[in-house]
C-alpha positions as CSV (number, residue, x, y, z in Angstrom):
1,X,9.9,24.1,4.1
2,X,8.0,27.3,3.5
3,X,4.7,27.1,4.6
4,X,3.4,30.6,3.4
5,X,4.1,29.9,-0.3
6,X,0.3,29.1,-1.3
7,X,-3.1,28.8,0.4
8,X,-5.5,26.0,1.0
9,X,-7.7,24.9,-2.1
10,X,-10.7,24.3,-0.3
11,X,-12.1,27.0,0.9
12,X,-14.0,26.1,4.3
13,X,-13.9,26.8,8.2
14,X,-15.9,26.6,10.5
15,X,-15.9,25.6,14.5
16,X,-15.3,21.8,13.5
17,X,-12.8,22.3,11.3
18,X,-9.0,21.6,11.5
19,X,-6.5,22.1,8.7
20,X,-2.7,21.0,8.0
21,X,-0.3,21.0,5.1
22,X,3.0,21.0,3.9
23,X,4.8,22.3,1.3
24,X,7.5,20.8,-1.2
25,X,8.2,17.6,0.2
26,X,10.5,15.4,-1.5
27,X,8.1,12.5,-2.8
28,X,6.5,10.6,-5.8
29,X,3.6,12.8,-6.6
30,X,2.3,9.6,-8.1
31,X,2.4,8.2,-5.3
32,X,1.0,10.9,-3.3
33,X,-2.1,11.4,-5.6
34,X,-3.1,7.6,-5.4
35,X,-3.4,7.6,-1.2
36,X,-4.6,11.3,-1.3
37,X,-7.5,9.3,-3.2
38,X,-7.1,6.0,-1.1
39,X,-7.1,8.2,2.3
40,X,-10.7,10.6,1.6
41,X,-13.4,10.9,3.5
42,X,-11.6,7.8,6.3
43,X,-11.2,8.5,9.6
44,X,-8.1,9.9,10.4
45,X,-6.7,7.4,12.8
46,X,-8.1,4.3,10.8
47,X,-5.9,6.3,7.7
48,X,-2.8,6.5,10.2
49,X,-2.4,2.9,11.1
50,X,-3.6,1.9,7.3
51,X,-0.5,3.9,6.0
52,X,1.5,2.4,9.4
53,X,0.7,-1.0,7.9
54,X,2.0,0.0,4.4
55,X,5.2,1.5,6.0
56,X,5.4,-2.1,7.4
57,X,4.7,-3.7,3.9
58,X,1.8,-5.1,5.5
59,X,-0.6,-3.7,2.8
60,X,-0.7,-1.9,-0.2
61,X,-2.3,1.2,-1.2
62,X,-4.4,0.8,-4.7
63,X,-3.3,2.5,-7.6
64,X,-6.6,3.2,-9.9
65,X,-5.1,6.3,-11.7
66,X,-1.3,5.4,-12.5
67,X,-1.4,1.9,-12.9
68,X,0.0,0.8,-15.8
69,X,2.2,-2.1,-15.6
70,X,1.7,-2.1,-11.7
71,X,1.6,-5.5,-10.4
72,X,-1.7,-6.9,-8.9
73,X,-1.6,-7.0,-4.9
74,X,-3.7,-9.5,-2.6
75,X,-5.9,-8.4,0.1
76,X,-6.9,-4.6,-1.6
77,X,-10.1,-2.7,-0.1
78,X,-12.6,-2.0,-3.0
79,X,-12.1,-5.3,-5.3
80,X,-9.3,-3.5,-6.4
81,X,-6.1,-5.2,-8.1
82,X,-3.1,-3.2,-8.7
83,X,-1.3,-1.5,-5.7
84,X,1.8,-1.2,-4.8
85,X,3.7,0.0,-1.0
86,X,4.8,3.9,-1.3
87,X,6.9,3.6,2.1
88,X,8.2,7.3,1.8
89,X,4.6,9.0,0.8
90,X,3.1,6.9,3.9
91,X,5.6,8.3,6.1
92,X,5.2,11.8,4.8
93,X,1.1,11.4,5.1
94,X,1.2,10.2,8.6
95,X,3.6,13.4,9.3
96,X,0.3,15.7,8.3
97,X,-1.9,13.7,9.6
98,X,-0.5,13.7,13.2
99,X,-0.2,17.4,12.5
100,X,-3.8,17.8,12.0
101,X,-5.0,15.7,14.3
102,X,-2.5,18.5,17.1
103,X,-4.0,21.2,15.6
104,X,-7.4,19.7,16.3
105,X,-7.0,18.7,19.2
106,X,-5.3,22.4,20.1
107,X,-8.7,24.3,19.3
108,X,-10.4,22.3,21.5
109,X,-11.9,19.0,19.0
110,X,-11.8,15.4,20.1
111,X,-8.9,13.8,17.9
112,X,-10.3,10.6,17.7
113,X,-13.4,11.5,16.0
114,X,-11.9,13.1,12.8
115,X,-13.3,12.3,9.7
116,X,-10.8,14.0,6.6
117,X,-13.3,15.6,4.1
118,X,-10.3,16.6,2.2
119,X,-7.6,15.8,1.3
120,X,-5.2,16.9,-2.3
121,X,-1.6,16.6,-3.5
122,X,-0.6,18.6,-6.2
123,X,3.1,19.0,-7.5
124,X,5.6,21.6,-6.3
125,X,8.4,22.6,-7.7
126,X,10.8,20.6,-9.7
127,X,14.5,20.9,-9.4
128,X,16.4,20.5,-12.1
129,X,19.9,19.2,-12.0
130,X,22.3,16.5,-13.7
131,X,23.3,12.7,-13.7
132,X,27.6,12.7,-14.2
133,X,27.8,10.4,-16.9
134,X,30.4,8.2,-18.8
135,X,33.1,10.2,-21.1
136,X,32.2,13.9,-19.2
137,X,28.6,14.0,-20.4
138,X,25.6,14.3,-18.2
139,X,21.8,13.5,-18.3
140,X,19.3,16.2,-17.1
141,X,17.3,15.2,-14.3
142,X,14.4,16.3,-12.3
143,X,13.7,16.2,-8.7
144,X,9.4,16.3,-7.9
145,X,8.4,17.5,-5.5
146,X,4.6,17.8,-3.5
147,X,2.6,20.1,-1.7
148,X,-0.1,18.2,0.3
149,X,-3.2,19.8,2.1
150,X,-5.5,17.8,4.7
151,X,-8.9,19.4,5.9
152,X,-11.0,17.2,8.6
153,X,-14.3,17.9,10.7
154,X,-15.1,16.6,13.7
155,X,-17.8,13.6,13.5
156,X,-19.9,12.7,16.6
């Protein structure tokens, strides 16, 4: 993982401020996008046992941008309907936000008052490669990939 390969999107610092990301993880961006939008402006422990509880296919994470044909989940937040369990997403998210909440707590911040004022997934690169097939043939494929970013401030 190269962590120098592009800078924050958001533009902000400030005394109160704690950052994380992480480059080119192996994931759904899909997936990532949807709790990227599920996961804004939450605290960030309330987000951590959320996504613990979707690890746990306890609850599901709503899907309001990619949901075609997604089936419709009971007990959303929102009066939402679709949603669906992104296990390895979830586990990725709770990697950076344990990060952030260590580099908060490093420069001095109480980690249990964080409040994530941002939060984006955007795709990496893709890696391309092939599917052996029947009769020596083969089937391009492409492996996504994400680069996620979380920004939180301390709330009192």
């Amino acid at each position: 993982m190269n962590m120098a390969r592009i800078d924050y999107s958001l533009k902000i610092s400030g005394d109160n401020i704690a950052k994380a990301k992480a480059n080119e993880l192996n994931m759904s961006p899909k997936h990532s996008i949807e709790i990227a939008t599920f996961i804004r402006h939450q605290r960030v422990n309330d987000a951590i046992a959320y996504l613990n509880e979707v690890v746990g296919l306890k609850k599901a994470i709503p899907f309001r941008k990619f949901n075609r044909n997604v089936a419709h989940k009971r007990g959303l937040p929102g009066n939402w309907d679709a949603g669906r369990y992104p296990v390895k997403a979830s586990k990725a998210y709770i990697r950076v936000l344990e990060s952030v909440k260590k580099n908060a707590e490093y420069i001095g911040l109480d980690a249990d008052n964080l409040e994530i004022i941002h939060v984006s997934a955007n795709r990496g690169r893709a890696q391309k490669s092939f599917f052996p097939r029947a009769m020596g043939r083969a089937t391009p494929k492409v492996r996504e990939t994400v680069n996620l970013e979380v920004v939180v401030r301390e709330v009192v």
